[in-house]
C-alpha positions in Angstrom: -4.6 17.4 4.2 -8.0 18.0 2.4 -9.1 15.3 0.0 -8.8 17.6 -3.3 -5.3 18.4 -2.0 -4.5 14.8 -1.5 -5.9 14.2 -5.1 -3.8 17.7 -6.1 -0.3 15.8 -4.7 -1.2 12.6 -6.6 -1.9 14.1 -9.9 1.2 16.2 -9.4 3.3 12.9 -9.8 2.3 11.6 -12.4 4.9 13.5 -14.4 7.7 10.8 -12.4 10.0 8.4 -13.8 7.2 5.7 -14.0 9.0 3.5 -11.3 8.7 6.5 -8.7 5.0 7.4 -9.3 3.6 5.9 -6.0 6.7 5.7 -3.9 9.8 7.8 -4.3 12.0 4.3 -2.9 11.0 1.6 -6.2 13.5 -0.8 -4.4 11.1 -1.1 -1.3 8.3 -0.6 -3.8 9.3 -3.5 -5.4 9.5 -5.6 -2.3 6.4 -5.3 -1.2 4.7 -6.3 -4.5 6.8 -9.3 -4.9 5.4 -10.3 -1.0 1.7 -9.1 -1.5 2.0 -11.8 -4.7 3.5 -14.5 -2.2 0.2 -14.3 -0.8 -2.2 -14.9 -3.6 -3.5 -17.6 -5.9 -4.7 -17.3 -9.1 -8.0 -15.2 -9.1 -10.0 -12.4 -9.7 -8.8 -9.3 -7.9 -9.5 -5.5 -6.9 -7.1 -2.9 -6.0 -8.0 0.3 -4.6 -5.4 3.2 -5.5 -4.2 1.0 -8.4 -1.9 4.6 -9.5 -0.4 3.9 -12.2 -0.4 0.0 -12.5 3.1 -0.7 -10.4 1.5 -4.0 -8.6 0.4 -5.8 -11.9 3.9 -7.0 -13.0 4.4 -8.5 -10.0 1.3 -10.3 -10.0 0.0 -10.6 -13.3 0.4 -14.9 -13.5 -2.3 -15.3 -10.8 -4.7 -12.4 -12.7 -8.0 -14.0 -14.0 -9.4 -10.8 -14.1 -8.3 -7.9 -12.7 -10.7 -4.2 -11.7 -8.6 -1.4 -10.5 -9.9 2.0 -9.2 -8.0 5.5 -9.2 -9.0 8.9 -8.1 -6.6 10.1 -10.3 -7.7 10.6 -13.9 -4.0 10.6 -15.0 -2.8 7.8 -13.5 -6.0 5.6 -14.8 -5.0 6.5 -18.6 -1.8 4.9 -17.8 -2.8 2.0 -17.1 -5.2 1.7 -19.8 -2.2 2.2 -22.3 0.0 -0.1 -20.4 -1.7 -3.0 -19.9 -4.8 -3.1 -22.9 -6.2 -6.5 -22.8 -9.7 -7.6 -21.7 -8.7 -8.8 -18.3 -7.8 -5.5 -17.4 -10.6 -3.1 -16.1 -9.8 0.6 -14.8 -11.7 3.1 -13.2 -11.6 7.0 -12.4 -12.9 6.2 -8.7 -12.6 7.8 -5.2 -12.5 4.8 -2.7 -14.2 7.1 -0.2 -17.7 8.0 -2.8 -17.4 4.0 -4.3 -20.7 2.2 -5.0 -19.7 -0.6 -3.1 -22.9 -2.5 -3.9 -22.4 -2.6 -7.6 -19.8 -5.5 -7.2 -21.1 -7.6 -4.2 -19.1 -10.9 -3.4 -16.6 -10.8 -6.9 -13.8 -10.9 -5.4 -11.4 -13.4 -4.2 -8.4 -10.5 -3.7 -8.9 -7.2 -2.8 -5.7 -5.1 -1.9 -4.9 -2.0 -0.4 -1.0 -0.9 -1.3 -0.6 2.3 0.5 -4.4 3.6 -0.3 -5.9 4.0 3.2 -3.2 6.0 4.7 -4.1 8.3 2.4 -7.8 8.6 4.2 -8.2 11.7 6.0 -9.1 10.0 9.1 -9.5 6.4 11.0 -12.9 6.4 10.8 -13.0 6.7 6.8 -9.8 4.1 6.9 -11.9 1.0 8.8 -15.4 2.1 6.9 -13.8 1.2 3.7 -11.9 -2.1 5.2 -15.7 -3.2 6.2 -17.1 -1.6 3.0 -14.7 -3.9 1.0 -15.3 -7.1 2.6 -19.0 -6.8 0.9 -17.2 -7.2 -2.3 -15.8 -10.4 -1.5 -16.3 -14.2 -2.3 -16.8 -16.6 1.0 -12.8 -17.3 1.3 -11.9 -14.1 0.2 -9.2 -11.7 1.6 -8.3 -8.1 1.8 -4.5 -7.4 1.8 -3.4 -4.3 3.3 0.1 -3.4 3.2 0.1 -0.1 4.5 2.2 2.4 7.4 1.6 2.1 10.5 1.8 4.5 13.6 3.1 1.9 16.0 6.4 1.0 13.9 6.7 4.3 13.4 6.7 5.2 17.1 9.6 2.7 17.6 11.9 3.9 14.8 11.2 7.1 16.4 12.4 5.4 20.1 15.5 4.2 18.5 16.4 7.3 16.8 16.3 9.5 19.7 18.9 7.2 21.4 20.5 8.1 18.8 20.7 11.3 18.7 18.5 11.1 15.6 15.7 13.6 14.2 12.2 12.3 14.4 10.2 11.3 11.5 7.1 13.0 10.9 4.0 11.2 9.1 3.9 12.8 5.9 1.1 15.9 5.2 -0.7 13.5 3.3 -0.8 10.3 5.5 -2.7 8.8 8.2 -1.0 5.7 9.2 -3.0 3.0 10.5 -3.6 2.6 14.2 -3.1 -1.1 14.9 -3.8 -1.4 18.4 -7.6 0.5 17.0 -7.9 -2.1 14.0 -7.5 -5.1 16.1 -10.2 -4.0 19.0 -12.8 -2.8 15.8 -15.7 -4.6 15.5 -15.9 -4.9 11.8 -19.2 -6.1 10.2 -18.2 -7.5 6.9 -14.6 -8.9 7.6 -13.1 -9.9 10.4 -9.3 -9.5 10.9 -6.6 -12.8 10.2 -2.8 -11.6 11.0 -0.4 -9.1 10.8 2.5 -9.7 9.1 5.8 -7.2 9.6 7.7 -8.2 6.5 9.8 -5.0 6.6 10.5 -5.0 10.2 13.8 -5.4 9.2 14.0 -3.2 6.5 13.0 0.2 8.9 15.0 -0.9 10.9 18.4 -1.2 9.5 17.4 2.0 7.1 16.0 4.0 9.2 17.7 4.0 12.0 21.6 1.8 11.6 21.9 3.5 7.8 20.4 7.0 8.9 23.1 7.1 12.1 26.3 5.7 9.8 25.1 8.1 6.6 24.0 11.7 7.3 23.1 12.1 3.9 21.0 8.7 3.0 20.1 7.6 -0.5 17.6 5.1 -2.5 20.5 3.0 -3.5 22.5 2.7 0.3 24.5 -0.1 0.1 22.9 -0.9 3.4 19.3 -0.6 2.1 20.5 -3.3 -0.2 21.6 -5.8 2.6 18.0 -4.7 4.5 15.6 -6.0 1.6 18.1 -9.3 1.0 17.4 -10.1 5.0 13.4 -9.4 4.8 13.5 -11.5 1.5 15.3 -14.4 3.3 13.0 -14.2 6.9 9.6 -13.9 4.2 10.4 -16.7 1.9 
């Protein structure tokens, strides 16, 4: 997918139930915001693909001050009408044409919810990991909780054992090659751990719920049980 026509889809969604705006599944939505905020202290922070503001609730006691960037015009008016206050900064950006320069070392926090699988291509994906780490102070981190192309090769594994249709990567995605990111010599950043917290979640949804209910939905009572065993391992 083109970058307009990744800009097209986004835009197209901003007409959503607010909750489903950046992810059709707000349960698993959810659960990753309340993790990404397990990992941070109070602070100044960046996000890149902010959409329409779903992180901040989740983390808004450890905001000092908070700059988030959209490419989506739409989705940055929301948030300026949501959350008003001076903390608060929004931007109509694309990550990929970002003066990274303007805001060098700022930043304690920089996240990445579901934004660089939305890159047309690896390269763009670790150029704006390394461009990022420029923006950040001397203990800062960049969270990235994004897709990845290994997991989804093992769901895939599993699901053919079972007799299971394989899922595709979506038109608009590029999930994140792991086995590249770790061998990437990054300038600006260098890279900690990898965490799986939904390990558990794929694979109970995607592959035990998908084989017991032909027709899945959002609220699977199995789905349910798959977030409650993450939130126990994560805690």
């Amino acid at each position: 997918m083109k970058i307009n026509d990744n800009k097209k889809f986004w835009s197209k969604r901003v007409n959503l139930n607010y909750k489903n705006i950046c992810n059709n599944n707000h349960l698993l939505d959810k659960f990753e915001s309340q993790n990404i905020n397990k990992l941070i202290k109070k602070s100044k922070i960046f996000e890149i693909g902010c959409g329409a503001g779903s992180l901040i609730p989740y983390i808004n006691k450890k905001i000092i001050n908070y700059t988030g960037i959209d490419q989506v015009t739409e989705m940055i008016d929301i948030c300026k009408k949501k959350f008003n206050d001076k903390k608060y900064n929004f931007f109509n950006e694309n990550i990929l044409s970002f003066d990274f320069s303007r805001q060098k070392k700022l930043y304690r926090y920089i996240i990445s919810k579901r934004v660089l699988q939305n890159l047309p291509n690896e390269k763009a994906q670790f150029k704006t990991i390394d461009n990022l780490g420029k923006m950040l102070t001397a203990n800062g981190r960049i969270i990235i909780c994004e897709s990845c192309k290994i997991a989804l090769k093992n769901i895939n594994y599993y699901r053919c054992i079972l007799n299971l249709k394989k899922i595709k990567e979506p038109a608009y995605n590029k999930y994140i090659n792991t086995r590249n990111l770790k061998k990437n010599n990054f300038n600006n950043v260098k890279l900690e751990k990898i965490i799986p917290f939904t390990n558990n979640y794929y694979f109970i949804s995607r592959i035990l719920n998908a084989f017991i209910n032909k027709k899945t939905k959002i609220d699977d009572p199995l789905k349910f049980l798959a977030l409650k065993i993450n939130n126990n391992l994560f805690s």
